[in-house]
C-alpha positions as YAML, in Angstrom:
chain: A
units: angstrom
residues:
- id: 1
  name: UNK
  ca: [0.00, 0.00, 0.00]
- id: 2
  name: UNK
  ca: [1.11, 3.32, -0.95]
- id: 3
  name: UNK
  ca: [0.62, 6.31, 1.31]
- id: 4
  name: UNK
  ca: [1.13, 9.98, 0.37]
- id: 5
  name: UNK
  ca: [0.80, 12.26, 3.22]
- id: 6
  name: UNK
  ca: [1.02, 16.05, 2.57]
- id: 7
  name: UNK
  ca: [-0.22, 19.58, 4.70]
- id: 8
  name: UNK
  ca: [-1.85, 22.53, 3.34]
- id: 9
  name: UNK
  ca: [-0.74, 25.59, 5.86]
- id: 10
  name: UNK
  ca: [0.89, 22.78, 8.59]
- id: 11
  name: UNK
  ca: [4.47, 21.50, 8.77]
- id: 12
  name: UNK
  ca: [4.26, 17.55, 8.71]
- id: 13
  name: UNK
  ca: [6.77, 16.66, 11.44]
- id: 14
  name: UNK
  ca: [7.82, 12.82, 12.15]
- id: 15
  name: UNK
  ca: [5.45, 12.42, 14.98]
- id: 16
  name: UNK
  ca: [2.73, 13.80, 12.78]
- id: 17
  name: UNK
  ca: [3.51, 11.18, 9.68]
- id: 18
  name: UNK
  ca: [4.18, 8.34, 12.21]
- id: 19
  name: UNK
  ca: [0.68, 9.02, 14.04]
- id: 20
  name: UNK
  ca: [-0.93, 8.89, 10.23]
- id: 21
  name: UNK
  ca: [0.80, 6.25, 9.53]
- id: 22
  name: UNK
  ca: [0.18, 4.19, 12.50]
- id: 23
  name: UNK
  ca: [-3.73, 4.78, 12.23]
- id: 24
  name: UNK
  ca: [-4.17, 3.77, 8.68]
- id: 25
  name: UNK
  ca: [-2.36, 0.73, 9.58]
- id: 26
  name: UNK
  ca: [-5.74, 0.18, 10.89]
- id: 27
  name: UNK
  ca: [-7.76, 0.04, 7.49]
- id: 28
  name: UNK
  ca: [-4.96, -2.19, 5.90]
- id: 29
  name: UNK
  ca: [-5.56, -4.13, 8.91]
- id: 30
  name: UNK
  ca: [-9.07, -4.57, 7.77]
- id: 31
  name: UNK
  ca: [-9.43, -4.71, 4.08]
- id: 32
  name: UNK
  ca: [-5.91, -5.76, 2.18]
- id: 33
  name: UNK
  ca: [-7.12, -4.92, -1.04]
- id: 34
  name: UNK
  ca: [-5.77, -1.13, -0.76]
- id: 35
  name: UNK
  ca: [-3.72, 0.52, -3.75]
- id: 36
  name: UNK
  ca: [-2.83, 3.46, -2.34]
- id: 37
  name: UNK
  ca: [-4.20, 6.26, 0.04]
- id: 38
  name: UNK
  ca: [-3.65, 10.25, -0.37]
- id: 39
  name: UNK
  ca: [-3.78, 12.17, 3.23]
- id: 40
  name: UNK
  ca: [-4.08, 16.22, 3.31]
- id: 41
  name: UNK
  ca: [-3.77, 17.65, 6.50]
- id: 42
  name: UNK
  ca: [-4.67, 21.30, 6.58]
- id: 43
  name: UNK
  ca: [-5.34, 24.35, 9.19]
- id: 44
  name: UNK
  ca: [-7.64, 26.56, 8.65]
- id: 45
  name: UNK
  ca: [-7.81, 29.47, 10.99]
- id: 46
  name: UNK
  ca: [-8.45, 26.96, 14.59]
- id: 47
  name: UNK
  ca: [-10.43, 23.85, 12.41]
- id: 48
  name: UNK
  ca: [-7.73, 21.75, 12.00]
- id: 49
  name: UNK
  ca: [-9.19, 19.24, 8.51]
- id: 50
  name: UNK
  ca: [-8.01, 16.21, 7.66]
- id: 51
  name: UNK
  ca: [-9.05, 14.33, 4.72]
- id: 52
  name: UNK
  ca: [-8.35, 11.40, 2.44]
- id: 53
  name: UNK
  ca: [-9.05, 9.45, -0.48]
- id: 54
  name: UNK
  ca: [-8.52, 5.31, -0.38]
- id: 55
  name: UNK
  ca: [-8.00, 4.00, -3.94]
- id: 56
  name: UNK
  ca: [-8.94, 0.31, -3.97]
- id: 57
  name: UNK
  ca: [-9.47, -2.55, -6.74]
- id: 58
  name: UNK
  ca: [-13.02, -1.50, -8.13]
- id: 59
  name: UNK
  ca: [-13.66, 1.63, -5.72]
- id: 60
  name: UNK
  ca: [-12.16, 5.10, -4.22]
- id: 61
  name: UNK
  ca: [-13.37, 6.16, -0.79]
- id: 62
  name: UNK
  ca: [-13.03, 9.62, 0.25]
- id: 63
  name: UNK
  ca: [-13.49, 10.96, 4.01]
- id: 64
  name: UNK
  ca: [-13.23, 14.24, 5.98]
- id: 65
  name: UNK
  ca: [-13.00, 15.57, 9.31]
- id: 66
  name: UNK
  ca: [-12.52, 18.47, 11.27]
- id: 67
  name: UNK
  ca: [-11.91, 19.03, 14.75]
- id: 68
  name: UNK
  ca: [-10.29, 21.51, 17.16]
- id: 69
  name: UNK
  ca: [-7.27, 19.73, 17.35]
- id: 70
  name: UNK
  ca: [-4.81, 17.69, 14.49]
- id: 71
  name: UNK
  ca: [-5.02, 14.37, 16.19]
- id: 72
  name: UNK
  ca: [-8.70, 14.58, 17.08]
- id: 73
  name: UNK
  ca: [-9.38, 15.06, 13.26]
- id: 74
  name: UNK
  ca: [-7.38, 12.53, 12.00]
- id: 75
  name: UNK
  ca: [-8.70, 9.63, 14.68]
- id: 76
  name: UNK
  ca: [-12.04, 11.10, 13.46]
- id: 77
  name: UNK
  ca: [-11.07, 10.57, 9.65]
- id: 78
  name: UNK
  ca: [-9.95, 6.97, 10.52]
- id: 79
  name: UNK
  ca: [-12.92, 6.26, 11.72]
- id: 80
  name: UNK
  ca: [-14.93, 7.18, 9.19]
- id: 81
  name: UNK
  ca: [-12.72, 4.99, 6.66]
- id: 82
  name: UNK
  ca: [-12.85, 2.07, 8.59]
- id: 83
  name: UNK
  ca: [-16.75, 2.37, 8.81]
- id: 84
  name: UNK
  ca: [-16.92, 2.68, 4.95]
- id: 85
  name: UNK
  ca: [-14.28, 0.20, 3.89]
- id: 86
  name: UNK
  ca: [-16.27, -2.13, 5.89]
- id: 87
  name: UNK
  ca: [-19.23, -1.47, 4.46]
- id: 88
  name: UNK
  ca: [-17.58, -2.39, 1.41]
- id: 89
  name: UNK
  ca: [-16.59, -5.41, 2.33]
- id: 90
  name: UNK
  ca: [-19.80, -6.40, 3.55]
- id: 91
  name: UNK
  ca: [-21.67, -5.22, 0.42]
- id: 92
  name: UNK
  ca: [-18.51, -6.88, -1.45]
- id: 93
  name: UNK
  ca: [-18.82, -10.15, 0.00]
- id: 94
  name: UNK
  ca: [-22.78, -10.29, 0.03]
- id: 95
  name: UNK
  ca: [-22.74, -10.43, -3.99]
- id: 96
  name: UNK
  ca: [-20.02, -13.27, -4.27]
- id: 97
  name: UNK
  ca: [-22.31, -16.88, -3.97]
- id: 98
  name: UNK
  ca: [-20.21, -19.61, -2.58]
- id: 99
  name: UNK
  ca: [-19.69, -22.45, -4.45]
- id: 100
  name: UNK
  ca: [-21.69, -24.59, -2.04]
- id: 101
  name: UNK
  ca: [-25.04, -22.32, -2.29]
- id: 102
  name: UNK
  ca: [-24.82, -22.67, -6.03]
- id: 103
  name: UNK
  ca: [-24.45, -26.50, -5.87]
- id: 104
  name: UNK
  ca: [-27.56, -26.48, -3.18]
- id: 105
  name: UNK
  ca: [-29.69, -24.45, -4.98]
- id: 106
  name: UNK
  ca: [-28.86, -26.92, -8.34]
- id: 107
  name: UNK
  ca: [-29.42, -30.01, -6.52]
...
């Protein structure tokens, strides 16, 4: 998985790109079928933003958040990901029929 990580008005220090880093482990964790992921991080006047767009076989996600502070918007943003990448998975694996149930329904 390829993750680009840039800031609009904020300097991205190390502790910044590890935290990002670290919490989009999370979504790989969950659905392995990620091609890449692009991460802004802006400031705008005291809303920190953080958003980002999840490029997968078949699908690109996009999330944002906002919050008062950098870290509270990007645990927000993860969130949000994780709830629609598993979404996806569940509507993704709903469609696919077993060979079993096909065999059943045959027989």
């Amino acid at each position: 998985m390829q993750l680009n990580i840039t800031g609009h008005h904020v300097e991205l220090t190390p502790a910044l790109k590890a935290y990002v880093t670290e919490k989009m482990q999370r979504i790989n964790r969950h659905f392995d079928s990620v091609i890449s992921m692009n991460v802004i991080l802006s400031v705008e006047k005291l809303q920190h933003g953080a958003e980002a767009t999840l490029h997968t076989a078949g699908k690109s996600l996009f999330a944002n958040a906002s919050e008062l502070d950098m870290y509270a918007a990007i645990d927000d943003l993860v969130d949000k990901l994780d709830k629609q990448v598993r979404r996806f998975k569940d509507k993704r694996s709903d469609h696919t029929v077993s060979r079993d149930d096909k065999q059943a329904s045959l027989g």
